[in-house]
N, C-alpha and C positions, 0 to 999 in steps of 0.2 A: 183942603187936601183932597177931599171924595172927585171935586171939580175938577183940582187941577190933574189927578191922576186918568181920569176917565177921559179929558178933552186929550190929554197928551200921548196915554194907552201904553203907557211904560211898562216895563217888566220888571215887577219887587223878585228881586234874588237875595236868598240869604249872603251871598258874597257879594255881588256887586249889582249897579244899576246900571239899565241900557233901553234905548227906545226901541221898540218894535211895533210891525203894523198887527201880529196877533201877540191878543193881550196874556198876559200867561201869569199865573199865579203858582208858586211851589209850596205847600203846605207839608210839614215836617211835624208826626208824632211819633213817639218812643215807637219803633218797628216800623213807621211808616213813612211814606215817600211818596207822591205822585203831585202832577201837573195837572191843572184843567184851565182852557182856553174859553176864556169869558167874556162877553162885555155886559152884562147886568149892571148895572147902577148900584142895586139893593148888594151884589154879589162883589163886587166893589169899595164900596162903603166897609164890609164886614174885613174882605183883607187889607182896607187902612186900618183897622183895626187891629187887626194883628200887628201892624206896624207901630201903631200908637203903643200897643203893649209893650212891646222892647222899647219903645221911648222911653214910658212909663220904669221900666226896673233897670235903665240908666245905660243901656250896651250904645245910645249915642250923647246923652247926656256927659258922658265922661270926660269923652274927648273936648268936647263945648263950654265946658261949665268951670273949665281951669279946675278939677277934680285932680287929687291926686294918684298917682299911677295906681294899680294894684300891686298891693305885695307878688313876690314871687310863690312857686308852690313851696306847701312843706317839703324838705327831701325824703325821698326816700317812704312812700306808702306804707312800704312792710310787706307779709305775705300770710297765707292764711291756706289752712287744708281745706280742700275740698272734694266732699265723698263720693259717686253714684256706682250706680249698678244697685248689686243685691240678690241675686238671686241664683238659681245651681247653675243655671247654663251663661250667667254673667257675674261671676263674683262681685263684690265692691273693693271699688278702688278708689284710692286716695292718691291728688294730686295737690302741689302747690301752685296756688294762684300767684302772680304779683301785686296786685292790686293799681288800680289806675286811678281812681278819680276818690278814693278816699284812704286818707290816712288812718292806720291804723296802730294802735299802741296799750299793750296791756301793763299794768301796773302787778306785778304778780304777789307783790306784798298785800295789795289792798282785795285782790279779786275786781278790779274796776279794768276795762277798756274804753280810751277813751276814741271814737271814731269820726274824724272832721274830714268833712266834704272839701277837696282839693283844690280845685278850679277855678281861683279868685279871679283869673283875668276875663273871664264869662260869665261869672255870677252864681258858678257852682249849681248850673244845668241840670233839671232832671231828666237826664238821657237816660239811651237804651243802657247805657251803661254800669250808670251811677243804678239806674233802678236793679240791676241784675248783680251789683257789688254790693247793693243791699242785703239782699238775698242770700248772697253768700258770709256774706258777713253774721248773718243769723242764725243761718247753719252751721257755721262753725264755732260761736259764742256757744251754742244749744250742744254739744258735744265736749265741747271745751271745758274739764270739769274746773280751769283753773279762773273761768272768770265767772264771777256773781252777779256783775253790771254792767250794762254798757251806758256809756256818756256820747251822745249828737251835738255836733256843735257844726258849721259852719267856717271857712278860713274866710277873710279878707271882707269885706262890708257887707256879704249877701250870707244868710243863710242858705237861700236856693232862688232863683229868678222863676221856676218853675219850668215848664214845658220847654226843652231843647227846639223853639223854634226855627232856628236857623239852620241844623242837623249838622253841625262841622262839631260838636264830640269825639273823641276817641274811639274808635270801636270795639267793641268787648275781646279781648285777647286771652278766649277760654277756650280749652280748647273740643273742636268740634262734638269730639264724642258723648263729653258732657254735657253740652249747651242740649244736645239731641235728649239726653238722658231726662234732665230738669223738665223740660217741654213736655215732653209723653207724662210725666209725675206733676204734673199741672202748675208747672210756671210758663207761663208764653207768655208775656207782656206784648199791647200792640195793636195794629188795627191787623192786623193778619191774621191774627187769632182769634180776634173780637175784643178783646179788654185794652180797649183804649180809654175804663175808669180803674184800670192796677186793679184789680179785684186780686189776681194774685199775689202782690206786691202787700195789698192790707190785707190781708186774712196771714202772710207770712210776719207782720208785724204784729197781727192780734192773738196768733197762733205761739208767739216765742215766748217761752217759759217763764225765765230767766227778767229780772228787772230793767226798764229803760227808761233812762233820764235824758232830756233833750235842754241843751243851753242856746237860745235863738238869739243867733249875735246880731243881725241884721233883716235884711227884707225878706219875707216869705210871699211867696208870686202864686197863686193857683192854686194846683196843688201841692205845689211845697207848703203851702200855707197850711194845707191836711196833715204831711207829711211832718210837721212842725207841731200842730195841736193834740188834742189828748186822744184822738184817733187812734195813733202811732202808739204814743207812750205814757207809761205812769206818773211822771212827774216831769212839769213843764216849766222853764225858769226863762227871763228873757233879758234882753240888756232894755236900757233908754232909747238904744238907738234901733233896736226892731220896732219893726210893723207887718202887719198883715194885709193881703188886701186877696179879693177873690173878683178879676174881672171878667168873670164867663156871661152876663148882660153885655160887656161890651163887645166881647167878639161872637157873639150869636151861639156860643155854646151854653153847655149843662152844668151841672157840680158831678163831680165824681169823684173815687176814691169813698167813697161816703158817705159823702159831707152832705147829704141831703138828707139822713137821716141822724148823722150824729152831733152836726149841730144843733139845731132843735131839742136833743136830748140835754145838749150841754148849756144852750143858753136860751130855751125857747122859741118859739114860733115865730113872734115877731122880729127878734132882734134877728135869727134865724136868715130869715127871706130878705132882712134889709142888708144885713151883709152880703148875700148872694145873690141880689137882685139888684143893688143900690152899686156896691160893689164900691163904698168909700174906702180910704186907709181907714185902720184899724190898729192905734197905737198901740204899745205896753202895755201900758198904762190903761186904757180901755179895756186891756183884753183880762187884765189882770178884774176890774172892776165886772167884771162880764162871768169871770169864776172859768176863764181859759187857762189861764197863764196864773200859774202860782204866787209868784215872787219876780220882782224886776228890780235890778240893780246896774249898779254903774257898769261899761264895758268892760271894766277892766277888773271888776269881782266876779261875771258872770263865769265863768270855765271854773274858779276857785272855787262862788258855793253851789255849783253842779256836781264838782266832785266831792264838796263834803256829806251833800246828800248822798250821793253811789255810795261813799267812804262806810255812810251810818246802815245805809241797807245792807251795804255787802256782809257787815258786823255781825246782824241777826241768825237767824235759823233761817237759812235759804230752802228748806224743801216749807217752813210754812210761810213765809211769802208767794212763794210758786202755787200753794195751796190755793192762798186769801185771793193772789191776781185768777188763778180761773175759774173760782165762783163768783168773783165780781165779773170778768167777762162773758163770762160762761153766760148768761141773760138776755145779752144781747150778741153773742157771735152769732148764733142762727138766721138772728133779725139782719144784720149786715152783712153775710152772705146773698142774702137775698134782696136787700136794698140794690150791692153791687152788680149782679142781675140785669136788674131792674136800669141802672144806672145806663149802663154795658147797652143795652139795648136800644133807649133815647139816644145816645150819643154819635150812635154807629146811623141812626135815621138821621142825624145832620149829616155825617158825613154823604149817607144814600142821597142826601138833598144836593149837598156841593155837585155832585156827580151829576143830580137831573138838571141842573144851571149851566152844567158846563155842554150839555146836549140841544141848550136852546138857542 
């Protein structure tokens, strides 16, 4: 593919394909966007890669493979308060979201929410979007004195494909004054901002009070794959038919979100570097054996004992669970802030790199 693309000098677009005499590459991360006109070989090679990755979590697979369609979305997202401002010369104010790319739904008898990523005909994207409905979603869980838990799951065969590389997401329909608000109070997700490893995104995950249980119905890609593991959440349940994979060796990137420090925590050094280096799948089943993943059960128990877990948490004395989760985090937040950093840094020197290739 490396040969055939370079002898022919074609232009990969997230929408469609076309030949050109200057080679052009469009590179898509949450907040970012730009082209660089290459011909490297080396430089090349890394965006068949990028390519091979969407091969890889099935966005052409599908069409090919006599796959069946994907389900439609769930209807109807729901909505969710959302607060900024604060202070004498800006009060706070509360507005309602719609929500776009994840469903949401509280059980008010149990104190359980459960919240499934929407977008089965893409693989449930981790876009600018989806990362910033996170966010909000946590926000308003964290204020919300009627819910105890929240339940992650995933719609349709993906839990998340990981990285919106194609950038045709929906675009965050929040509106301006607030998105500005978030940003100055330190959420900017993005190469813009510098945090193209979510440092904002996990620290709003490791930061929320309240319990979170995650049911991995399908494939976890990157950093969904973070976003999926005990990073994220308290208790990790997965079906048969998840898998993990983390292919940043393939396409000449880093680990982020983390995962350079919190794997190793979670399953040692070695196994560690071999997933994130090796970058094989990463069954259930393995992962379970690995002490990532709790419990794996069939598809179609998984959402059922996710919520009887929320169900038994929500039961307890919720201000000493809130207690026990920030002395247990509480150890390692400092340390993960500053991994992300660290991560934040390396990542942003590939990207400095793409830029001096696309100058030669």
């Amino acid at each position: 593919l490396h040969h055939i693309v370079h002898s022919l000098r074609y232009t990969p677009h997230p929408r469609s394909l076309s030949y050109s005499t200057q080679p052009d590459i469009k590179l898509f991360w949450p907040g970012f966007a730009t082209s660089y006109q290459v011909a490297s070989p080396s430089f090349w090679r890394r965006a068949c890669l990028v390519g091979a990755w969407q091969f890889e979590v099935g966005l052409y697979k599908m069409s090919k493979a006599g796959r069946a369609p994907p389900p439609p979305k769930l209807p109807d997202n729901g909505t969710i308060d959302v607060w900024y401002g604060g202070h004498p010369d800006n009060p706070e104010l509360t507005i309602q979201h719609s929500l776009q790319s994840i469903h949401y739904r509280l059980d008010e008898d149990t104190g359980v929410a459960t919240c499934t990523l929407n977008e089965p005909a893409t693989l449930n994207p981790l876009s600018t979007c989806q990362i910033w409905e996170y966010n909000l979603i946590l926000k308003h869980a964290t204020r919300d004195d009627r819910v105890s838990v929240l339940v992650w799951t995933g719609h349709g065969r993906a839990f998340s494909a990981g990285a919106d590389l194609r950038g045709t997401a929906d675009q965050l329909a929040l509106h301006p004054t607030a998105i500005e608000w978030f940003k100055e109070h330190g959420f900017d997700p993005g190469a813009k901002s510098g945090d193209v490893a979510l440092k904002c995104l996990t620290l709003a995950f490791w930061d929320f009070p309240k319990l979170s249980v995650v049911a991995v119905n399908g494939l976890a890609i990157g950093g969904a794959a973070n976003v999926a593991l005990a990073n994220y959440h308290d208790i990790v349940l997965a079906s048969t038919d998840a898998y993990f994979k983390y292919p940043f060796s393939d396409i000449g990137l880093t680990p982020e979100l983390g995962s350079s420090f919190m794997l190793p925590q979670m399953v040692g050094m070695t196994r560690a570097k071999y997933l994130l280096m090796v970058g094989d799948k990463l069954s259930a089943a393995d992962a379970k054996e690995m002490g990532l993943v709790l419990e794996v059960t069939t598809p179609e128990e998984l959402l059922p004992r996710a919520r009887h877990y929320a169900e038994e948490l929500a039961s307890k004395q919720l201000d000493a669970l809130m207690l026990s989760k920030k002395l247990i985090n509480g150890h390692l937040r400092q340390k993960v802030e500053q991994v992300l950093d660290i991560e934040n840094d390396v990542f942003l020197n590939i990207i400095g790199n793409f830029r001096k290739v696309s100058k030669m």
